[in-house]
N, C-alpha and C positions, 0 to 999 in steps of 0.2 A: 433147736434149743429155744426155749420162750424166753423171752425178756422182761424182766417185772424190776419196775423202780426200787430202789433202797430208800427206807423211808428216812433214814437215818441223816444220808448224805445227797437224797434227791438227785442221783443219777443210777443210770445202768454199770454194775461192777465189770461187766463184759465189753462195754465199749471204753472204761477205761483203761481195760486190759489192753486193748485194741490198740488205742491212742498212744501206750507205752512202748508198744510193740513198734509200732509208726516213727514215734523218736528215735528211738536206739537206731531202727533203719537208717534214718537219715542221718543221726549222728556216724552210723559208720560209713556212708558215703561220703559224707564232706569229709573222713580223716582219713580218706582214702583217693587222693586228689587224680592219682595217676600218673604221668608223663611230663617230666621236664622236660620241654624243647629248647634248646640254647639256637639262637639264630643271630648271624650264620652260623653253618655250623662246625666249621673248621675256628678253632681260635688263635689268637694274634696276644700278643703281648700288648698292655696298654691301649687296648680300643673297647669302646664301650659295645654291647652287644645286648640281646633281649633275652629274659628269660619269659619261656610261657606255660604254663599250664594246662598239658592236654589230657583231656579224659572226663573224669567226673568232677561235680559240682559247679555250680552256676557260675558263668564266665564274669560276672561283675559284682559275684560277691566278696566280703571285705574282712579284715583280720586273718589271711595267711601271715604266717610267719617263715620270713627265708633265713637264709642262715649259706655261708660262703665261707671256706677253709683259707681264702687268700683273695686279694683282691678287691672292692669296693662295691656292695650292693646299692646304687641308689635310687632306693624306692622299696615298700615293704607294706603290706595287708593288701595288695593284691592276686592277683593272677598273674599278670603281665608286668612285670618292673623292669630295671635297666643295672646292669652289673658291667663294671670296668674291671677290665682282666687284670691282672699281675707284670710289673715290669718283666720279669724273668721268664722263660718259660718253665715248664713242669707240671704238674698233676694240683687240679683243684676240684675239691668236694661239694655240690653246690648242693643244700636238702630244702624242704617244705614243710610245713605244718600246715592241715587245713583248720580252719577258722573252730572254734570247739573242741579239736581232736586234743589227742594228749599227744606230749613232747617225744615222740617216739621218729622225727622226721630222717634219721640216717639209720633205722634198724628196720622198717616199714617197706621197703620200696622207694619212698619218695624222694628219690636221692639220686643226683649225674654224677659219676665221673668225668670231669674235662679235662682232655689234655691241650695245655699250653703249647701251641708249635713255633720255632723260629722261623720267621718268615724269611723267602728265599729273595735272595740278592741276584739270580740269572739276569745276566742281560744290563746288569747296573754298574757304573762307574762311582768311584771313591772319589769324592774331594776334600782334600785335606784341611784338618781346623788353620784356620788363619782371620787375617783380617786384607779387607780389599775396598777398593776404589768406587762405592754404588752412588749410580746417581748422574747428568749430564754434566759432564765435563767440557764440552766441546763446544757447547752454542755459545756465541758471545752477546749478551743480553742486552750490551751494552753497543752492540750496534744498530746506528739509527733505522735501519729497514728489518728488525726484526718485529715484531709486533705480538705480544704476551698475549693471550688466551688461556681461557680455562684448561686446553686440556696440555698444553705442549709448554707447560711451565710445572705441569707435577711432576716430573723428574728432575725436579731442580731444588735446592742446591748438590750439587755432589758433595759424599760425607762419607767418612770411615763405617764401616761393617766391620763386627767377630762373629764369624761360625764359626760352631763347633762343626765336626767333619762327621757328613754325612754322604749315603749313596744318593745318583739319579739316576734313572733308564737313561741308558746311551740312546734310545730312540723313544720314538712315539708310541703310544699304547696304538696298535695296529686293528683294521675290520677284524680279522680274524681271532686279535684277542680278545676281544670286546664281545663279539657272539658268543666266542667260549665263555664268559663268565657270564651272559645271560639266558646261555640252558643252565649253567649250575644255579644262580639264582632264583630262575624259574623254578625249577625243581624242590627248590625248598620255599616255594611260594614268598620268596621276594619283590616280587616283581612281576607283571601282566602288562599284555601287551593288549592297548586297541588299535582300531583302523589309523589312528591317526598319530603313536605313542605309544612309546614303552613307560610305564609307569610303575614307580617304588614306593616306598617305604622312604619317608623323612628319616634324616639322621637324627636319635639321640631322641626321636619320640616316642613315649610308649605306649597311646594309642594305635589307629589305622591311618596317620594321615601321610595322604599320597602326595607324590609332586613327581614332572615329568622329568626321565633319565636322556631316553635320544626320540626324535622327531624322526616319524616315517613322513610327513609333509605338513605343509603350512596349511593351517585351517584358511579357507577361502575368505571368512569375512575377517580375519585379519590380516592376508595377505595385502588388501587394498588399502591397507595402513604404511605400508613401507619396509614390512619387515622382510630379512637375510634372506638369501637363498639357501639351500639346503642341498648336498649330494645325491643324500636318499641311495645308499650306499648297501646299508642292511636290508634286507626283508624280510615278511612274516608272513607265510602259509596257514595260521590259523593254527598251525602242529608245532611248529619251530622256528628259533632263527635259521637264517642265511647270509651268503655274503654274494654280493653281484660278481659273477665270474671276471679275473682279471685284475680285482681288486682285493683281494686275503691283504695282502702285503702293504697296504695303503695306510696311511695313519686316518685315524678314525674320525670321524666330524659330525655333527648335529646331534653333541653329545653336552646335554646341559653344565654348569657345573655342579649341580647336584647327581649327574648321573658321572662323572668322571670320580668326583669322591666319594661315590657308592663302589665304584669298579676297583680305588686303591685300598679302603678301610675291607674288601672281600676278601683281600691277597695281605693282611695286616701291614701294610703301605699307607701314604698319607699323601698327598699332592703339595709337590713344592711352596716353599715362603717365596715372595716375591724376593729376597735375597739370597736365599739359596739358589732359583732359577737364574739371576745376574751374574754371581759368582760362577756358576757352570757355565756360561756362556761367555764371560769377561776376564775372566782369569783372575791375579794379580794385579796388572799392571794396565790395567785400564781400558783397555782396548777397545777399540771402536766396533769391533764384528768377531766372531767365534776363533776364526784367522790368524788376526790381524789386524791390521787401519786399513789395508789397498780393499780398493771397492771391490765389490763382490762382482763374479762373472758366472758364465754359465757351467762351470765346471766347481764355482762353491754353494750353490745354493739354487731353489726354484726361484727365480727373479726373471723381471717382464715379462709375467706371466698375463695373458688374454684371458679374460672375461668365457668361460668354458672352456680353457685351456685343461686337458687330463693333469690332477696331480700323478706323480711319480709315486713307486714301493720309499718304505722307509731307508733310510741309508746310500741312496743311490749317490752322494754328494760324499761318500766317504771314501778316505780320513782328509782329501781336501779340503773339506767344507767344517772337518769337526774343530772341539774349543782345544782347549791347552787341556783339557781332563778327557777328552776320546768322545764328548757328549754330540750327538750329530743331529742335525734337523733343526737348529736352535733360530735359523734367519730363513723367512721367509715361510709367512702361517703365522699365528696366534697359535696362544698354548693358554690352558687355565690355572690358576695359581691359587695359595690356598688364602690366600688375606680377605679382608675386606679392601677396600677401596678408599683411598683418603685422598682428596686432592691437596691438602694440605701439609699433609704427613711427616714428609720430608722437612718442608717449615719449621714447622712448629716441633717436631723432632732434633732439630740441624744441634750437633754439639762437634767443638773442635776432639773431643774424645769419643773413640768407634762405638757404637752402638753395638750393644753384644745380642747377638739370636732375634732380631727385631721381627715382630710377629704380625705387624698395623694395627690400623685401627682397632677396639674392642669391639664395634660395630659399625654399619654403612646401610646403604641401599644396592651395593651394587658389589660383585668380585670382579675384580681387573683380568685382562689377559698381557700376556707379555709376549714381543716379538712384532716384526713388518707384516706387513700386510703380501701377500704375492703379486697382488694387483696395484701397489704403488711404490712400489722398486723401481728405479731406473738408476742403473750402473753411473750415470753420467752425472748424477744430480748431485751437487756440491752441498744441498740441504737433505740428503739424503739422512732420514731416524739414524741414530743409533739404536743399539742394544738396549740403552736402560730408556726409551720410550713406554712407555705406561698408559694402558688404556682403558675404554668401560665403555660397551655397548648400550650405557644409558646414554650415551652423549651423542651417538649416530644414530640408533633407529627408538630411543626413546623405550626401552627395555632390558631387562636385566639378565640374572644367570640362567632365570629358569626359562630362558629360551635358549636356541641354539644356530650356529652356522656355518655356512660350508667353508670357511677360511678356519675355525678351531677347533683344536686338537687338544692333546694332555699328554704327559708323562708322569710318572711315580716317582715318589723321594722315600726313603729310611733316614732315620739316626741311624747313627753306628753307634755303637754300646759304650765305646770311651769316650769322653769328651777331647781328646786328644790332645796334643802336645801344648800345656800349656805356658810355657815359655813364645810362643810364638805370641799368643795374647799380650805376655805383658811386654814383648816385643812391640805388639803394635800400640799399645798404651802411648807410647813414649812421643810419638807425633813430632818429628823432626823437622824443624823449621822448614827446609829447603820442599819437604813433601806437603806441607800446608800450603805452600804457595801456588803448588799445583793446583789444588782445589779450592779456589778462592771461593767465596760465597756471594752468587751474583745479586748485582740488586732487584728487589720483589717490588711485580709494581702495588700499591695500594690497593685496586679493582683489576678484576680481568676483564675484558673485553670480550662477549661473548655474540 
């Protein structure tokens, strides 16, 4: 075919031909986006999750239109947004539009069904909505040889708590579960593993950006800084995880807290409030230890334990060592929780009427862990922590959540779907003289002594 200009309109009528032919193409690739991925991709009631766009059209271009039968999309004209599931479970629609195309996103292809699953409660214990005792009760502050410090005065004052009644894991989240959810993770490209870390996906961002879940070992130029020891418990053959023979049964450790609640939001779970963990450990009635008040021995709990002493399988201290609600493991070890970190908290919170579902801080530098130490138990010590001790690895090695160490662990929390018996609430409402007196509110010194 010869080419010869139009003199009319100063081009060739064949390469405009050409050039329309070239649109429509494109036009019908971007209205044809391809493949919703929801990740993860099992869904949870009430947990935010990712949606992505795989297939055609440019991964960072803008004006998709999403569209959700239920639930909360937030985020819209891209690719990749963020959708919060549905309290309830059941069947949800989620469709696309690409940028240009026409409104055809649920007759097209472009369209998931998801189903809502109830997440499973195996393995978890019920504690009933009530209100309880959080907070140290027991130190007398007011004795001349105690000496206030920053960290062993945030558990002070003791003050009424209301939960609502929720589950916990009766144990620790174990090596063996833990590998399990990161082949299933892996496999849905959650999660990569280097020489030195297993590394994920931030929660709740909808870019790529990563942060470390468990530590295969300390990087050498910061070991020389002072940082935790490490089990080094899991391994990684370049193919898969593993667990070191002997240990399946072990609660799991060198497990960030961004990798503990990457493992409970997988399984639609959430990682205990620093007063739902209290309360499953403390009961009602105050209690010094999971127990009881009598010191702990070697038939309730791993205590005096040496410096590369073997931990135990989970439950091995059971039902001697468990709480008033069957919860086991809870003294001796660190666990991560889901708050922020407030040394004030308690303070500046302190009301003679309970605190209902108290959540912490809005923000921190640091997430607390709760629980003794294995390494600084002794049976005989009359200053021996309590339960509601509070702590934060910024204060010992000078770093936060997104490192990890061989003394913590985690467990999993659920709400339970009623808010439960609410007569007990305004039971505890009523604060009876003789029970205030229990919890006197000691005095704060002005400064801590650090």
């Amino acid at each position: 075919m010869i080419l010869h200009r139009s003199r009319a309109h100063g081009v060739r009528p064949a390469l405009v031909l050409l050039v329309a032919l070239a649109a429509l193409a494109c036009e019908s690739l971007l209205a044809e986006p391809g493949e919703i991925r929801v990740l993860p991709a099992k869904v949870y009631p009430a947990q935010v999750y990712r949606l992505r766009i795989e297939g055609r059209g440019p991964p960072d271009s803008s004006g998709w239109k999403w569209q959700a039968s239920a639930g909360e999309l937030l985020g819209d004209g891209r690719t990749r947004v963020l959708w919060e599931s549905p309290a309830a479970p059941g069947k949800v629609r989620i469709g696309v539009t690409a940028p240009g195309g026409r409104e055809r996103a649920t007759d097209d292809g472009t369209f998931v069904e998801v189903e809502v699953h109830s997440p499973s409660r195996d393995g978890m214990a019920l504690v009933p909505a009530g209100t309880f005792v959080m907070g140290d009760s027991w130190t007398d502050t007011e004795n001349p040889y105690f000496i206030p410090t920053f960290q062993n005065m945030t558990d002070k004052p003791a003050h009424r708590v209301y939960l609502d009644s929720y589950w916990i894991d009766r144990y620790r989240v174990t090596n063996r579960q833990y590998v399990s959810y990161l082949e299933a993770a892996r496999a849905q490209g959650l999660v990569r593993a280097t020489e030195s870390a297993v590394i994920g996906w931030h929660d709740n961002v909808p870019g790529d950006a990563e942060i470390p879940f468990y530590y295969f070992e300390v990087p050498e130029s910061r070991e020389a800084q002072g940082l935790p020891e490490i089990l080094r418990r899991i391994t990684w053959d370049g193919t898969r995880f593993g667990v070191r023979e002997g240990h399946e049964d072990h609660a799991v450790m060198d497990v960030t807290w961004a990798g503990a609640r990457a493992y409970a939001l997988f399984y639609g779970r959430r990682l205990p409030s620093e007063a739902e963990w209290e309360k499953a450990s403390r009961g009602t009635d105050a209690r010094r230890f999971p127990w009881g008040n009598e010191a702990p021995t070697a038939y309730h709990a791993h205590v005096n334990a040496e410096k590369g002493r073997e931990l135990v399988p989970v439950g091995s201290f059971s039902p001697t060592g468990d709480s008033a609600y069957g919860v086991a493991d809870l003294f001796g070890g660190f666990e991560w929780v889901n708050d922020w970190f407030g040394e004030f908290y308690y303070h500046n919170n302190y009301s003679l009427l309970p605190l209902e579902n108290p959540r912490g801080p809005e923000w921190g530098r640091d997430r607390p862990v709760r629980g003794v130490s294995v390494y600084q138990t002794r049976a005989s010590d009359e200053y021996q922590n309590p339960l509601s001790f509070r702590y934060q690895w910024i204060f010992e090695f000078g770093h936060g959540h997104l490192f990890a160490h061989s003394d913590t662990g985690f467990r999993t929390a659920l709400s339970a779907p009623e808010r439960g018996a609410r007569e007990l609430k305004a039971d505890g409402l009523k604060l009876p003289e003789k029970e205030s007196r229990t919890i006197p509110r000691p005095r704060l010194p002005e400064r801590y002594d650090y």
